[in-house]
C-alpha positions in Angstrom: -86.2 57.7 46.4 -84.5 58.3 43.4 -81.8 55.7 41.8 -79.9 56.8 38.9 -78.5 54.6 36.2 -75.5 54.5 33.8 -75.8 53.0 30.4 -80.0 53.4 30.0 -79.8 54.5 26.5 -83.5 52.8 25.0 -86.9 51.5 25.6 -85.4 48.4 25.7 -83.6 49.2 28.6 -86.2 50.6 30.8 -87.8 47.0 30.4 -85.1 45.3 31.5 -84.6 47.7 34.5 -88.5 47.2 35.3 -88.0 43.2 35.2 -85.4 43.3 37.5 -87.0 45.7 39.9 -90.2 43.6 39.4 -88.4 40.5 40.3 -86.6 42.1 43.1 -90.2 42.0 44.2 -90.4 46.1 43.9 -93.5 46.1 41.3 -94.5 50.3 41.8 -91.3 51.2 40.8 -91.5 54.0 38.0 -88.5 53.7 35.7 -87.4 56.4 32.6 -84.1 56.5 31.2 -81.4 57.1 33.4 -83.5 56.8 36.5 -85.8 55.0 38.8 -88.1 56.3 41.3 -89.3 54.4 44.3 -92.0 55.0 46.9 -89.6 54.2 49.7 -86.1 52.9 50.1 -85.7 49.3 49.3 -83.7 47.2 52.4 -80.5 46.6 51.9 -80.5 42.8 51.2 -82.9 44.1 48.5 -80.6 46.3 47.0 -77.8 44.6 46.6 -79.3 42.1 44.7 -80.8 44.5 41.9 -77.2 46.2 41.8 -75.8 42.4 41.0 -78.7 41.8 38.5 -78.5 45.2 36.8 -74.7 44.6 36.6 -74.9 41.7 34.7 -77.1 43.4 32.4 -74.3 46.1 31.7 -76.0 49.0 33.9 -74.2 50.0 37.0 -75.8 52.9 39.8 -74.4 55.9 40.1 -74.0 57.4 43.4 -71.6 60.5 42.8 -73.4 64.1 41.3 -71.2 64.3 38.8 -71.6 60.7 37.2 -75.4 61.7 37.8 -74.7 64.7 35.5 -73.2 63.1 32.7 -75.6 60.4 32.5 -78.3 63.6 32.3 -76.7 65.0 29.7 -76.4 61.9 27.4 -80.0 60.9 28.0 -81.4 64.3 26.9 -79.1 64.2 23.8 -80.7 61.0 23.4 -83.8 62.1 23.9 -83.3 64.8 21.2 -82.2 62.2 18.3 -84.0 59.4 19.2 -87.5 60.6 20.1 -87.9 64.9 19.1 -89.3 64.5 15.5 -89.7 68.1 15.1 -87.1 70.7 14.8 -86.0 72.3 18.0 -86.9 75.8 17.7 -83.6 77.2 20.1 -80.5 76.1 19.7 -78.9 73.1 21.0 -76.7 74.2 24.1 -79.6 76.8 24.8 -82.3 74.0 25.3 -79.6 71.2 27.5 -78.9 74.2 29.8 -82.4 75.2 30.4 -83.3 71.0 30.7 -80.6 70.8 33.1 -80.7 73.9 35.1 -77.3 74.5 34.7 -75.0 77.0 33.1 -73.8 75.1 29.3 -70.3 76.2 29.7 -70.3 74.0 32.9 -71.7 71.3 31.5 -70.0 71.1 28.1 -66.5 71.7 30.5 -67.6 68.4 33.0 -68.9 66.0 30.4 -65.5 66.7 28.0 -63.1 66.1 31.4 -65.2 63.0 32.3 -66.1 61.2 28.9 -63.2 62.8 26.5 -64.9 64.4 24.2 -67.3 67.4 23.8 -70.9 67.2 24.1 -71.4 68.6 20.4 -69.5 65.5 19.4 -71.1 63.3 21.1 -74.4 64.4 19.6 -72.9 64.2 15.8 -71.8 60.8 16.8 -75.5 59.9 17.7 -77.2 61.7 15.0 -74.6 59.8 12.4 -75.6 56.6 14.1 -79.5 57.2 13.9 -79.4 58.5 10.3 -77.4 54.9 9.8 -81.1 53.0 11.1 -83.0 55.3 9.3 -81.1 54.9 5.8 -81.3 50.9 6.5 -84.0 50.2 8.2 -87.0 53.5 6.8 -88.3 54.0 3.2 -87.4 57.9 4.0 -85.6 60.1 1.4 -82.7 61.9 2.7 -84.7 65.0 2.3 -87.1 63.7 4.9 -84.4 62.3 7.3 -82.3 65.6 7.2 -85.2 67.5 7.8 -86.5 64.6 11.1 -82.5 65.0 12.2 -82.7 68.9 12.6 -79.9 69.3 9.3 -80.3 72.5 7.5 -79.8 70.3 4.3 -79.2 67.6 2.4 -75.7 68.4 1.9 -74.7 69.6 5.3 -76.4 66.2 6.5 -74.2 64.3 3.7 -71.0 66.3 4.2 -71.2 65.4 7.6 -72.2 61.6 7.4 -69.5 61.6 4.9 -67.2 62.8 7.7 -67.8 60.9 10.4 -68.1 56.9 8.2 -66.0 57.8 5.4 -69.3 57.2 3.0 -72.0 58.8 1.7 -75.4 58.2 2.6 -76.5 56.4 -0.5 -72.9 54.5 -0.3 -73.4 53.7 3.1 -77.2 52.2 2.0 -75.8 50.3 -0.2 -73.3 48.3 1.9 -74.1 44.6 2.3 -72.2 44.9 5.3 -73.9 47.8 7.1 -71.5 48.8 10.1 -73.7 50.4 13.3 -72.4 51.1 16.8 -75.0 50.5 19.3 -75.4 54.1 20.9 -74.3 52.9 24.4 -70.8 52.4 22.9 -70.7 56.1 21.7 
């Protein structure tokens, strides 16, 4: 049985999905981002309780396809900025169709109707926000981060940052104050 959840974004929150499966007493089950896979069905008394506990850590389970879709979609985007360190080799929409199994017109139509924006967006939005930890937190050059993000170059990488925050990169480094949205807000 598979459970899907809203609002995994990191490793962090596989780990505190896998506590509170553990401590529902469920200690096999095999949790990714997004979902969790059990051997068999838990009982219902069982259940509820890891809803409430995953509530109150800001996750909720989704039961409808389409929720299931959109929380498919931002995971693999996730994926993409968060954990592919090599260029992709096809284009963007090309690869999330073929992840997904689904036509990218479709999905690019259901996740603008549901979230309000596009799913190009959306992935900006990310990208801007892990290029911010990388300029703070990494002794990498903005060569070496353009070229990690997938950015044809430097300048498209600091056109675009300069966009979205209103700064450019080695502004933005500079800041005492350095202003990050956690990517579960995005």
């Amino acid at each position: 049985m598979d459970i899907h959840i809203k609002n995994m974004v990191s490793n962090r929150c596989i780990m505190v999905v896998s506590d509170i499966f553990k401590d529902a007493g469920i200690v096999d089950a095999r949790v990714e981002l997004g979902k969790v896979s059990l051997p068999e069905t838990p009982e219902q008394e069982t259940r509820n309780k890891i809803e409430k506990e995953l509530q109150k850590a800001g996750f909720e389970i989704i039961e409808d396809t389409k929720s299931r879709m959109i929380e498919d979609i931002k995971k693999e985007v996730i994926d993409i900025v968060y954990y592919h360190t090599d260029p992709m080799k096809v284009n963007f929409s090309a690869y999330l169709a073929d992840k997904l199994n689904k036509d990218y017109n479709y999905l690019s139509s259901l996740f603008s109707s549901v979230v309000g924006t596009t799913i190009e967006k959306y992935l900006i939005n990310l990208r801007i926000e892990r290029v911010k930890e990388l300029l703070v937190y990494d002794d990498k050059t903005l060569s070496e981060i353009a070229y990690e993000m997938g950015y044809s170059s430097v300048a498209h990488l600091s056109g675009q940052f300069k966009r979205i925050t209103g700064f450019t990169p080695s502004w933005f480094k500079k800041l005492a104050d350095k202003k990050r949205v956690s990517i579960d807000k995005i």
